[in-house]
DOLUM-332100 format. One line per field, with one value per residue (C-alpha): x, y, z. Coordinates in nm, 3 decimals, padded with zeros to 5 digits. Each point is the difference from the previous one (the first is absolute). Layout:
xx [X  ...];
yy [Y  ...];
zz [Z  ...];
//
This chain:
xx [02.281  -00.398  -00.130  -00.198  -00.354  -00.151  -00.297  -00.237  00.138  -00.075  -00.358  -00.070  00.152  -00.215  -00.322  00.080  00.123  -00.333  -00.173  00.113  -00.001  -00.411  -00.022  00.220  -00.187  -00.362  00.129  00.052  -00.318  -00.200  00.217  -00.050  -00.402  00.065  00.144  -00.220  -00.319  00.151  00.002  00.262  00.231  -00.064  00.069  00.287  00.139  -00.054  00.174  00.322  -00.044  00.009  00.278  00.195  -00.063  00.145  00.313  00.018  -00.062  00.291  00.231  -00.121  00.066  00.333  00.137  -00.114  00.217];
yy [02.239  00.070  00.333  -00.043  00.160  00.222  -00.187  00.206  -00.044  -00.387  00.030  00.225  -00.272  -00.292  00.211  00.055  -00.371  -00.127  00.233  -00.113  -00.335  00.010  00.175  -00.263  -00.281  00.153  00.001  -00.346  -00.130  00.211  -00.213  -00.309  00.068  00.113  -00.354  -00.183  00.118  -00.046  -00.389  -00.017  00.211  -00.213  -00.301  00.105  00.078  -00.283  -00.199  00.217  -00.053  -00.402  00.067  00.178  -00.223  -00.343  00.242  00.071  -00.366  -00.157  00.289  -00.109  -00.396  00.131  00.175  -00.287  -00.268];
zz [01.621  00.003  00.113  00.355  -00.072  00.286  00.174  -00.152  -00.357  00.085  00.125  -00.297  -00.212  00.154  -00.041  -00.400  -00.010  00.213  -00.237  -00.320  00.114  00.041  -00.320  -00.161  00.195  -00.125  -00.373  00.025  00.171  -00.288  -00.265  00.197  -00.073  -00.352  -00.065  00.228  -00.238  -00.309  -00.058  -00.265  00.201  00.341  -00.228  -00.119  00.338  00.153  -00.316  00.083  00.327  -00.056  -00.182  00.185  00.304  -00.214  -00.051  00.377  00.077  -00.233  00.161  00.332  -00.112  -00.135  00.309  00.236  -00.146];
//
């Protein structure tokens, strides 16, 4: 059975979560411009992302039969 937390165990917990999550989310938008100004990178992003959206598509094809 899971332990009940006390409500101020959970707010503390949503602050560090909120608080990670911002750091996490900043991390990625500073990658995002790292590969947006490197044209080899961007282009090889988008060529996975082609990719992986014909592998999506034939699952999607697949399933709606």
């Amino acid at each position: 059975m899971a332990n009940k937390k006390s409500p101020g165990l959970s707010v503390a917990s949503s602050t560090d979560e909120a608080r990670w999550r911002a750091e996490d989310d900043m991390r990625t938008l500073a990658r995002a411009e790292e590969v947006k100004a490197d044209p080899k990178r961007l282009a090889a992003a988008k060529k996975m992302a082609k990719t992986k959206l014909a592998e999506m598509q034939a699952i999607a094809n697949l399933a709606a039969k």
